[in-house]
MIDOSE-1310 file (N, C-alpha, C; in nm, 2 decimals, decimal comma, always signed):
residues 171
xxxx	+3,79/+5,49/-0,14/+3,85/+5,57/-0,04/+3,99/+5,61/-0,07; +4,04/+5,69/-0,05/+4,17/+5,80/-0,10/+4,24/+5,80/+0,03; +4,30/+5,62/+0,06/+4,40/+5,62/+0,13/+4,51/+5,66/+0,17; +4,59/+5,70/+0,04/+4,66/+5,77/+0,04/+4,71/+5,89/+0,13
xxxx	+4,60/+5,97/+0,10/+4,59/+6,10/+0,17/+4,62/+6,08/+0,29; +4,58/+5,94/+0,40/+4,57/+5,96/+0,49/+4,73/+5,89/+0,56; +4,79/+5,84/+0,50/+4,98/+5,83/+0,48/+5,06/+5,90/+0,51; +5,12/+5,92/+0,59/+5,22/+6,04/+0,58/+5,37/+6,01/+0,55
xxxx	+5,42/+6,10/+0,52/+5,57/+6,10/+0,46/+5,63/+6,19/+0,57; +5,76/+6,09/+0,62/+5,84/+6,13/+0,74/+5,99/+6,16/+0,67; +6,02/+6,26/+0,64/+6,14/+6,29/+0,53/+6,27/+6,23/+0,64; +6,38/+6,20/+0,61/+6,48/+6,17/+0,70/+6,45/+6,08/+0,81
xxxx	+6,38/+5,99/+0,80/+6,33/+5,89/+0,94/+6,37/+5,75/+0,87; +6,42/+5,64/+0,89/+6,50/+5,67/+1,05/+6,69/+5,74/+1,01; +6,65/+5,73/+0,89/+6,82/+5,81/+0,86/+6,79/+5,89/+0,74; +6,88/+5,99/+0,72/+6,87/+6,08/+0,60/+6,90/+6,01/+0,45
xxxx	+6,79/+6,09/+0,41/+6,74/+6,05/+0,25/+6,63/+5,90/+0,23; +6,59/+5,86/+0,33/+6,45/+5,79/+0,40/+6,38/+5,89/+0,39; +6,25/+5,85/+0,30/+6,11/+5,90/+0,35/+6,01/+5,82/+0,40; +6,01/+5,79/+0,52/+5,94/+5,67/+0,57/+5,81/+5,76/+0,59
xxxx	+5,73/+5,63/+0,50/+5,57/+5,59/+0,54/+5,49/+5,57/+0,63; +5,43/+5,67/+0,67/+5,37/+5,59/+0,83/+5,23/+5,60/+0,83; +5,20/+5,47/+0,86/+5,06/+5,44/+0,86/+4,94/+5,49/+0,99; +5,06/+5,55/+1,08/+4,96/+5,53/+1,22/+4,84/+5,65/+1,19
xxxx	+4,88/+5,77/+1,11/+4,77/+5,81/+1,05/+4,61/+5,74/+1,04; +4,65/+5,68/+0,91/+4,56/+5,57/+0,86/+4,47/+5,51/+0,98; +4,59/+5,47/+1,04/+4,49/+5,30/+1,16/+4,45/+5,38/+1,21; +4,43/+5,52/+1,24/+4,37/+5,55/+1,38/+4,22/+5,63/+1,29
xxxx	+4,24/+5,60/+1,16/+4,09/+5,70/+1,07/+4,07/+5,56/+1,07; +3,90/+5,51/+1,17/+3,86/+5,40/+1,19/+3,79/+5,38/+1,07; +3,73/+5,45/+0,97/+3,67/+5,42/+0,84/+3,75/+5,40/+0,73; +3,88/+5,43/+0,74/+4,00/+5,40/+0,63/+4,06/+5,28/+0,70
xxxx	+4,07/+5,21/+0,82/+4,11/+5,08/+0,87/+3,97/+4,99/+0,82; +3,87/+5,04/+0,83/+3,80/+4,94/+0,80/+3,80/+4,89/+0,67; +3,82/+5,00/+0,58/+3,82/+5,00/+0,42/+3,92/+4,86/+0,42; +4,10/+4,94/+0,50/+4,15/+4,81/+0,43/+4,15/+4,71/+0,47
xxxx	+4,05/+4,65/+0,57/+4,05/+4,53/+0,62/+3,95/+4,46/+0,54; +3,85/+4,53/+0,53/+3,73/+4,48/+0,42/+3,79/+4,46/+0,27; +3,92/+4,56/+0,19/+3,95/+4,50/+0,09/+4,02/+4,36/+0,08; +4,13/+4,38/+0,22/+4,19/+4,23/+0,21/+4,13/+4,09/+0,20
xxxx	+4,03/+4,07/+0,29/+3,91/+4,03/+0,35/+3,84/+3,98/+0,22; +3,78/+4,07/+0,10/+3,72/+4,03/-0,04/+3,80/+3,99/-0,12; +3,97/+4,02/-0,14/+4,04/+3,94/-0,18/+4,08/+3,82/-0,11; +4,07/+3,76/+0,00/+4,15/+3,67/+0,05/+4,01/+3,53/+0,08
xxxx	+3,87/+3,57/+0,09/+3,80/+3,48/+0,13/+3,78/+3,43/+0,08; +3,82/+3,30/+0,12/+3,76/+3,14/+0,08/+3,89/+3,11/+0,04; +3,98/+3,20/+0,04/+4,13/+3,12/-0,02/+4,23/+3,11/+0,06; +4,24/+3,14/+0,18/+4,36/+3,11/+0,29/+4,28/+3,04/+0,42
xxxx	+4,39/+2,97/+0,48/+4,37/+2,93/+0,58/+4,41/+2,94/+0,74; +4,50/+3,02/+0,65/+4,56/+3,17/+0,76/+4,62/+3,27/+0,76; +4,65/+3,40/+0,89/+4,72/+3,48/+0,80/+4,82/+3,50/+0,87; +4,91/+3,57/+0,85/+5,10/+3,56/+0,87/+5,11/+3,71/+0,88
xxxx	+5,12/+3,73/+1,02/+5,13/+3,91/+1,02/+5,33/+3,90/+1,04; +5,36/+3,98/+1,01/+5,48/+4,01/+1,04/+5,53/+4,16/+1,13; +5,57/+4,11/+1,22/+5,59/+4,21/+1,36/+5,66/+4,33/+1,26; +5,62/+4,45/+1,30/+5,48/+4,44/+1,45/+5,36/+4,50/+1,35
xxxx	+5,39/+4,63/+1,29/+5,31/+4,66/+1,17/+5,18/+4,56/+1,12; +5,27/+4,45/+1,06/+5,16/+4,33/+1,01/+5,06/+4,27/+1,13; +5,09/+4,31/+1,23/+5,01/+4,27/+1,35/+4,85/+4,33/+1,32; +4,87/+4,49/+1,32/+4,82/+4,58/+1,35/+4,64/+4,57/+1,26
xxxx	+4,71/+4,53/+1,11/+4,63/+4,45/+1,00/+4,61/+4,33/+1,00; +4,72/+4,24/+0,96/+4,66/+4,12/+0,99/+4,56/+4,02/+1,12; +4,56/+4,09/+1,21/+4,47/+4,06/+1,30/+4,32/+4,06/+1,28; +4,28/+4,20/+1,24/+4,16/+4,19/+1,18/+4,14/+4,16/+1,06
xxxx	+4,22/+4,12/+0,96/+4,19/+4,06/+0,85/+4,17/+3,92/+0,85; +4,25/+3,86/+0,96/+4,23/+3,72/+1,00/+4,09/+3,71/+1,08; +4,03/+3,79/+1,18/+3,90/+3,78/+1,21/+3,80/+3,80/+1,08; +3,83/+3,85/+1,00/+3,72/+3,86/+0,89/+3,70/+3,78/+0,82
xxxx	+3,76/+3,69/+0,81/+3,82/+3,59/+0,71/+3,78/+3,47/+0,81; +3,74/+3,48/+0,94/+3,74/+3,38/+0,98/+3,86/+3,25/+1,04; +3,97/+3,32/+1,00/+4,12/+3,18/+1,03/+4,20/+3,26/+1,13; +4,30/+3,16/+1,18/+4,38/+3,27/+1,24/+4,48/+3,33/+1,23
xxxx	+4,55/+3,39/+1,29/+4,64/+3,50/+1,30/+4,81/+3,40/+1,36; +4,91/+3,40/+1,25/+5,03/+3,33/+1,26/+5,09/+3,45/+1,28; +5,22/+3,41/+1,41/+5,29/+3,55/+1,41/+5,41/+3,55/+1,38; +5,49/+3,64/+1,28/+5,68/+3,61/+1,26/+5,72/+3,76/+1,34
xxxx	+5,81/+3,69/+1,43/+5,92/+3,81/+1,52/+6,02/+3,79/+1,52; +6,12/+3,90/+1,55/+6,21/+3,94/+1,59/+6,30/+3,79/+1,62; +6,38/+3,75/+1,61/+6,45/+3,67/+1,66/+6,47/+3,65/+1,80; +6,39/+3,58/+1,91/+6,42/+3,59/+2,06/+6,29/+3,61/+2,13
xxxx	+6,21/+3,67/+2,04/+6,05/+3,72/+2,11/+5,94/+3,57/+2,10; +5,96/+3,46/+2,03/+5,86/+3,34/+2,06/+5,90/+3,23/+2,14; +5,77/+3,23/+2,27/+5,85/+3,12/+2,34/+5,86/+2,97/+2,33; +5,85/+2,94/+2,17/+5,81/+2,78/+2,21/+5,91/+2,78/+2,04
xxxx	+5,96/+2,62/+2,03/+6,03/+2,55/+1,93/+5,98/+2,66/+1,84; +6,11/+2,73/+1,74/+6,05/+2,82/+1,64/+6,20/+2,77/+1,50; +6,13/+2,80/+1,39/+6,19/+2,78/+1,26/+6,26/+2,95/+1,24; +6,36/+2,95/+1,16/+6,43/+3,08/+1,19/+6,48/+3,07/+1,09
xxxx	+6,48/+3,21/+0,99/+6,59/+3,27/+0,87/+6,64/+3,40/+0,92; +6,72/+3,40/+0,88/+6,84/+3,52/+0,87/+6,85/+3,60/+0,73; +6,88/+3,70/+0,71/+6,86/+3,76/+0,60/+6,94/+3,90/+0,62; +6,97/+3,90/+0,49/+7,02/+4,07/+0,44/+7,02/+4,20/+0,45
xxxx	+7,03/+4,28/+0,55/+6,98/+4,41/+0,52/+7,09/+4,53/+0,44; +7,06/+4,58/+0,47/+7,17/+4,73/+0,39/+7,27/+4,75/+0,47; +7,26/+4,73/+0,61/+7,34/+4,75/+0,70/+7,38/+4,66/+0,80; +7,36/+4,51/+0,75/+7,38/+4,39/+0,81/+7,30/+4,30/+0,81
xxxx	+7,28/+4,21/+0,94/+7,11/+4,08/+0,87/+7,05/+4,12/+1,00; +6,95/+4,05/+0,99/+6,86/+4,04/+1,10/+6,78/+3,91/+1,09; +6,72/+3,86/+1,17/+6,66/+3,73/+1,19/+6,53/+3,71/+1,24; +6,44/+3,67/+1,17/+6,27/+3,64/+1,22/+6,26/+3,43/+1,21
xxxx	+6,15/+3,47/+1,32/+6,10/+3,30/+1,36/+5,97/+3,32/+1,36; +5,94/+3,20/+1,32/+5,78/+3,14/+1,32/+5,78/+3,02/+1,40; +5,67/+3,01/+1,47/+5,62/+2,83/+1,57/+5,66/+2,77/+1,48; +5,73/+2,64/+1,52/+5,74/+2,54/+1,39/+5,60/+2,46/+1,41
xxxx	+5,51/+2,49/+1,53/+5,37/+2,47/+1,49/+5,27/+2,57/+1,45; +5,28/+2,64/+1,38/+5,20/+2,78/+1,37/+5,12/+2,78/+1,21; +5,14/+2,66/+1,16/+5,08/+2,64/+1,01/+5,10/+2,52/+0,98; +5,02/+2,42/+0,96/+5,01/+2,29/+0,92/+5,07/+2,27/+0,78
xxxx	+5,10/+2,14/+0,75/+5,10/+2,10/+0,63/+5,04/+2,12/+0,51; +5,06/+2,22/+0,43/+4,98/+2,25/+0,28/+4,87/+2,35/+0,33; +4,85/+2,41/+0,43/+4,81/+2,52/+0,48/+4,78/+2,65/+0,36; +4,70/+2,69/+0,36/+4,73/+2,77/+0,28/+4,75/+2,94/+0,31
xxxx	+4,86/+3,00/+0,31/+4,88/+3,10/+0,40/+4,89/+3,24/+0,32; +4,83/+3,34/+0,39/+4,83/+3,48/+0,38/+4,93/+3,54/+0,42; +5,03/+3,60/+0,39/+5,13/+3,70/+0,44/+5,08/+3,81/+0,43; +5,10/+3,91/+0,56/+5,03/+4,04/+0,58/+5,13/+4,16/+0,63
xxxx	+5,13/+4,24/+0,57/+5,25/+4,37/+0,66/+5,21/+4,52/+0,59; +5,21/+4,61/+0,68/+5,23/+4,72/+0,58/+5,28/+4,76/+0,49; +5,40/+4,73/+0,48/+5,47/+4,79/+0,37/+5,58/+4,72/+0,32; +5,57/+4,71/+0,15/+5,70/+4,63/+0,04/+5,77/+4,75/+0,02
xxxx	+5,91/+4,70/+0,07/+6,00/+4,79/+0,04/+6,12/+4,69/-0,04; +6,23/+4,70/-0,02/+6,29/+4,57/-0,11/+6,29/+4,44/-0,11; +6,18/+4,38/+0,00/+6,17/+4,27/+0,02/+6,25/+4,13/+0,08; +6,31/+4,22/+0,14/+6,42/+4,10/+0,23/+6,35/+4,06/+0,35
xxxx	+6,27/+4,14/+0,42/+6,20/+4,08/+0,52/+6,09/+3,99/+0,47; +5,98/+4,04/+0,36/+5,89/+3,97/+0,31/+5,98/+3,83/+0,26; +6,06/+3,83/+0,23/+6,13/+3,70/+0,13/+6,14/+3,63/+0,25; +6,19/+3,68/+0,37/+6,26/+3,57/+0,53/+6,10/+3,53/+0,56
xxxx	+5,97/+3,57/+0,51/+5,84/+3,57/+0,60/+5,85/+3,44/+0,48; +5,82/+3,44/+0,37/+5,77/+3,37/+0,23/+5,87/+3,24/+0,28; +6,04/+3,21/+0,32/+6,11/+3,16/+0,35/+6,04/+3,04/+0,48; +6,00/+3,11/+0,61/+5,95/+3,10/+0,74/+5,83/+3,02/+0,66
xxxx	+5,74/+3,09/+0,61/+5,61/+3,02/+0,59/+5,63/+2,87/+0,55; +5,77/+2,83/+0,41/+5,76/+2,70/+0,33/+5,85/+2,62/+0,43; +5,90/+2,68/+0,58/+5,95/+2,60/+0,66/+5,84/+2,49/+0,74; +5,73/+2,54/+0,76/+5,63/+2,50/+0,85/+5,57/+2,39/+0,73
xxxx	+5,58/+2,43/+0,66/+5,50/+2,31/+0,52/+5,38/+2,38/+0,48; +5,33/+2,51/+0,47/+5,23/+2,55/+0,42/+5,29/+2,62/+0,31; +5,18/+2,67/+0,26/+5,22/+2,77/+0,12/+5,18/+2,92/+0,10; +5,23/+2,97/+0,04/+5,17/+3,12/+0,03/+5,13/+3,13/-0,07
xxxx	+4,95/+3,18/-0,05/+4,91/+3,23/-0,12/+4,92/+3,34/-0,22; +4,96/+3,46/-0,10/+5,01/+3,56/-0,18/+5,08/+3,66/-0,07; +5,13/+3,75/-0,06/+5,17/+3,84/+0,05/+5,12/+4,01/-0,02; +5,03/+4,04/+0,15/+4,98/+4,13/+0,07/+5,00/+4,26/+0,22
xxxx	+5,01/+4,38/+0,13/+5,07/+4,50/+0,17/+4,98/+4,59/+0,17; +4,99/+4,73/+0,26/+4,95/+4,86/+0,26/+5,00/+4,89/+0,14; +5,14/+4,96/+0,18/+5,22/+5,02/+0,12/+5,32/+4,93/-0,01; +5,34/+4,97/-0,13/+5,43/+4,90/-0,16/+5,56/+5,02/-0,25
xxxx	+5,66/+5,01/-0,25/+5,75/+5,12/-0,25/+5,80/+5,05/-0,44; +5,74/+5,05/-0,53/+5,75/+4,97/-0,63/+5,86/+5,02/-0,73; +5,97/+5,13/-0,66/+6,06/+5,14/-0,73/+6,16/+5,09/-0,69; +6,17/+4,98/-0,56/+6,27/+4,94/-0,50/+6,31/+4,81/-0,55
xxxx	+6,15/+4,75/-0,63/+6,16/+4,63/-0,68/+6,11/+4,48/-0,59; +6,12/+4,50/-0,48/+6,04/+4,41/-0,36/+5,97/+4,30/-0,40; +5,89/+4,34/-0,51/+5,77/+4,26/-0,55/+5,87/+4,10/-0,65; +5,97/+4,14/-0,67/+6,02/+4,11/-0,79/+6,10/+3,99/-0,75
xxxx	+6,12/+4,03/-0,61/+6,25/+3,93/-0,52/+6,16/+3,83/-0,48; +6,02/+3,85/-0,42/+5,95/+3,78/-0,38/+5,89/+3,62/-0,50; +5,90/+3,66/-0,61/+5,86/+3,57/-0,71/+5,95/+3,45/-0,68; +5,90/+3,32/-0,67/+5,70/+3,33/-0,74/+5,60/+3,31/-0,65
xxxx	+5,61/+3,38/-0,53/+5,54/+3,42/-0,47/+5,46/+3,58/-0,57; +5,35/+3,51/-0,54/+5,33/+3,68/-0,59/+5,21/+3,76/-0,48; +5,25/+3,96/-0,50/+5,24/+3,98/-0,43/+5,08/+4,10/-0,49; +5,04/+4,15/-0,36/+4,91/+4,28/-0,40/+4,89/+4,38/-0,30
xxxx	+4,95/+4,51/-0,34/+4,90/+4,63/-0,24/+4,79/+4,69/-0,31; +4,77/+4,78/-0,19/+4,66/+4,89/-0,17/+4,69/+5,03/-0,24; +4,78/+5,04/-0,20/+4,89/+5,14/-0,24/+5,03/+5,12/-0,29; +5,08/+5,21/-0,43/+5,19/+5,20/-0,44/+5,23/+5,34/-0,54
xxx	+5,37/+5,32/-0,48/+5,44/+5,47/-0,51/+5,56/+5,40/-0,61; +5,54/+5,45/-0,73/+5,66/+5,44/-0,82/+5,81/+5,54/-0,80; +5,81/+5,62/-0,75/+5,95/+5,69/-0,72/+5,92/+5,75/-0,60
């Protein structure tokens, strides 16, 4: 299926010289969501024990990739949005940090975990998710993407975590 196509490019969003990717296209062509839930799903079965959506995007996928797969669905947010004991990184952006938490019960010991989101872009949030996961004592499998923006290098920060999209745009 020629996912792609169904992607769109938001020139100037959310600031100029951003071409943001938007998936809501995609999720809403119910035969192209199923595609990529059924690919994650043949890569991921029988090898995780959960999956790790990261708000809010990674919600949208990882939910049903975790029902297919049979495990459940771990959530990482915003800093302030979980209400019970949570493990917390802080991290880098372009324009200051920002901060995600996980349950510090949300993945057991040696767990073996799925990280899920739409889109690799330089990988500072993916790295605070891969961070959050080895807090709880589980491990990452792999972290795996819609989108991956593979000129930004994202994949690269993540190591040795390694990572697998669906899509990916070299410039």
């Amino acid at each position: 299926m020629d996912i792609r196509s169904l992607i769109r490019t938001v020139p100037d969003f959310p600031k100029p010289g951003i071409d943001f990717k938007d998936i809501t296209p995609l999720v809403e062509n119910g035969p192209a969501l199923r595609w990529i839930v059924e690919r994650f799903a043949e890569r991921y079965r029988g090898q995780v024990d959960a999956v790790v959506g990261i708000e809010s995007r990674g919600f949208i996928v990882g939910a049903p990739v975790a029902c297919a797969l049979g495990v459940g669905l771990s959530v990482i947010r915003k800093a302030g949005k979980l209400p019970h004991d949570t493990h917390t990184v802080t991290y880098e952006l372009e324009y200051g940090t920002d901060t995600l938490e996980i349950h510090t019960d949300a993945l057991h010991d040696g767990a073996r975990a799925l990280i899920i989101d739409d889109l690799l872009a330089t990988g500072g949030t993916a790295r605070a998710a891969v961070e959050l996961v080895a807090k709880t004592g589980a491990e990452v499998v792999e972290a795996a993407f819609i989108i991956e923006l593979g000129f930004l290098g994202g994949a690269q920060r993540l190591e040795p975590a390694s990572t697998f999209s669906l899509v990916t745009y070299d410039s």
